[in-house]
C-alpha angles and dihedrals in degrees: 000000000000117000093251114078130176124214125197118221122178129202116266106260125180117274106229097186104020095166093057083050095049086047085052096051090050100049094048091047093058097057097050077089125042099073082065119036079048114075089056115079092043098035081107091068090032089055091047090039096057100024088254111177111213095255090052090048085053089054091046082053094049110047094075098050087042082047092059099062093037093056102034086090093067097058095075089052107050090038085063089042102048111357128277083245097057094035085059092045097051095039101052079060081053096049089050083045093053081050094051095055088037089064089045152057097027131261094338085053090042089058103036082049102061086040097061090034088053086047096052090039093051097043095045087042090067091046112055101054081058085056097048087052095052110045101028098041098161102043090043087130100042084044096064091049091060091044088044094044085048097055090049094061093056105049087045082055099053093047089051111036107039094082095046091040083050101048087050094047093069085292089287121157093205094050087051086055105035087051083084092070094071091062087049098058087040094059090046089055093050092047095050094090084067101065086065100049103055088041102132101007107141124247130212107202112215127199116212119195144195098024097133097053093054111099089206092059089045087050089048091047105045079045080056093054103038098050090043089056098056087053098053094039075061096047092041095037121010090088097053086046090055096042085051074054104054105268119127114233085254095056093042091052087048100046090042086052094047086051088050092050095054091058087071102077088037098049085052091045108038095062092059104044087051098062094050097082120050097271138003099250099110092043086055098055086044100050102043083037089063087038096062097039078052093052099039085052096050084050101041120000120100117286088234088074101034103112083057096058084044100064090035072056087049096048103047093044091048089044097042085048110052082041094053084051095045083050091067096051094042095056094046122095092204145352095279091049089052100047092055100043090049080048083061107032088054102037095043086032109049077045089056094046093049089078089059095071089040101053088041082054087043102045094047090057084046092058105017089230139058097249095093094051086072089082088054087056089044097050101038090040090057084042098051090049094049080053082049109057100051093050085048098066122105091259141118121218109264096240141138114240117191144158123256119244 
């Protein structure tokens, strides 16, 4: 990503129909998740299914997170070139079309499949909080709650519901995953109505420079990784650790569900309780704090206690991140900035947290157990705290926004 980004801001118009555009919102947000939350609990039949090593099955994990940042560049350049509205529209029909291959065609559409379903996920994740901004400019905040919250329950739903929908669906594993496909299509048609309503309105480009150089954004954007790493380490693996554990894959969908679920009220409340001091520091410590002891529950403590450890998980991941995303805004002097900035913290930062969910696939064929996958939480979590607590100070980025002749 070259130091010079360009946002695209468009001029406020009247929202005719603000409710259709908050459903859509919703349902597009819900389904930024499931094609991913979803492998997991039944990568265990999709593995002996296909003959995955677990280091293959760590890869398979991987490319869609690594495909988010690859692929959040090009979000910018297709929304000046078609519209954000009609980018997300068209590529929600790609993302049930990379589920649809996923489901299908063995390992090489397993693999294509997460690849095309990364890439729609990434791409739409860097539009809709510009939306947001835009058409809901005074309940911004309370906005991406409801966009973060949303998220959260999708991807709660997937976890919980794939085996059961697969047992249903004649007990196959690609009929439990392909079923995703149906919500997508669903929220496209639902947005559609969006692609007419911002035809001809009229876009300023802004250029923004020297982002790259700044050591705040750098700090906002490796936050953005590490925290991100531990979540998807706990979408691509936390089922399989607590089946080695005893669990059946039933019980470890629903208890990775139940741990998702309880990130909604912390991602809306997080977020608000951290802009009432004069920085986020503190929230930050906390957060990823509650997020290793979690972890490290989920990984040792006695089972007997294990749906405890599972909602303190819940708690520290909603919380971290709704924070990582109002870090963005706060250290932004204004909408282009922050467009840019969220461009680089998501598509550097999901990069950087793909390697989460590989080393945790590695290390287990390393060792042949999950012990040893405590060190990777511990290490990314005081990282991601020493990330932290430089994002979390009361600062802007120190950048040039300017309009584009």
């Amino acid at each position: 990503m070259s130091a010079s980004s360009a946002s695209t801001a468009a001029a406020p118009v009247a929202l005719h129909r603000p409710w259709l555009l908050l459903l859509g919102l919703v349902l597009v947000a819900l389904n930024l998740r499931p094609a991913l939350s979803s492998m997991a609990p039944l990568l265990g039949q999709v593995s002996a299914s296909l003959g995955l090593s677990a280091s293959t099955a760590g890869l398979l994990t991987t490319l869609p997170v690594l495909c988010l940042g690859l692929f959040a560049p090009l979000a910018p350049i297709l929304s000046r070139r078609f519209g954000a509205e009609r980018v997300v529209a068209g590529i929600l029909v790609l993302l049930a079309a990379g589920i649809a291959v996923r489901s299908n065609f063995g390992v090489v559409g397993l693999f294509g499949g997460s690849l095309l379903a990364g890439a729609s996920i990434g791409i739409i994740g860097v539009l809709l909080p510009g939306i947001v901004k835009r058409d809901f400019p005074r309940q911004a905040g309370t906005m991406t709650g409801v966009y973060t919250m949303s998220l959260c329950l999708g991807a709660a739903l997937a976890a919980g519901a794939s085996v059961p929908l697969a047992l249903q669906l004649n007990d196959s594993w690609a009929m439990g995953l392909g079923f995703w496909l149906v919500p997508a299509l669903l929220a496209a048609l639902v947005w559609w109505p969006q692609t007419q309503a911002r035809h001809g309105v009229q876009h300023v480009a802004y250029r923004v420079r020297g982002l790259l150089r700044d050591r705040l954004a750098w700090q906002v954007t490796l936050f953005m990784g590490l925290q991100s790493s531990l979540a998807y380490v706990v979408f691509g693996w936390l089922p399989s650790i607590l089946i080695a554990r005893g669990m059946t894959p039933a019980e470890a969908g629903l208890m990775m569900s139940a741990s998702i679920l309880v990130q909604l009220p912390s991602a809306l409340a997080a977020p608000w309780l951290a802009t009432r001091g004069r920085d986020q520091r503190l929230a930050v410590v906390a957060l990823m704090l509650l997020t290793i002891a979690g972890l490290f529950g989920c990984l040792y403590a006695p089972m007997s206690g294990i749906w405890g450890w599972a909602v303190v998980l819940g708690l520290g991941q909603g919380g971290m991140f709704a924070v990582a995303l109002t870090l963005i805004v706060l250290r932004s002097r204004d909408s282009h900035v922050a467009a840019a900035l969220s461009s680089m913290a998501q598509g550097v930062g999901y990069t950087i947290a793909s390697a989460g969910p590989l080393a945790v696939g590695l290390v287990h064929d390393w060792t042949g157990g999950w012990n040893a996958v405590g060190w990777i939480f511990g290490i990314v979590g005081a990282a991601a705290i020493i990330a932290g607590l430089g994002a979390g100070r009361a600062l802007w980025v120190e950048v040039v926004s300017e309009p584009i002749a």
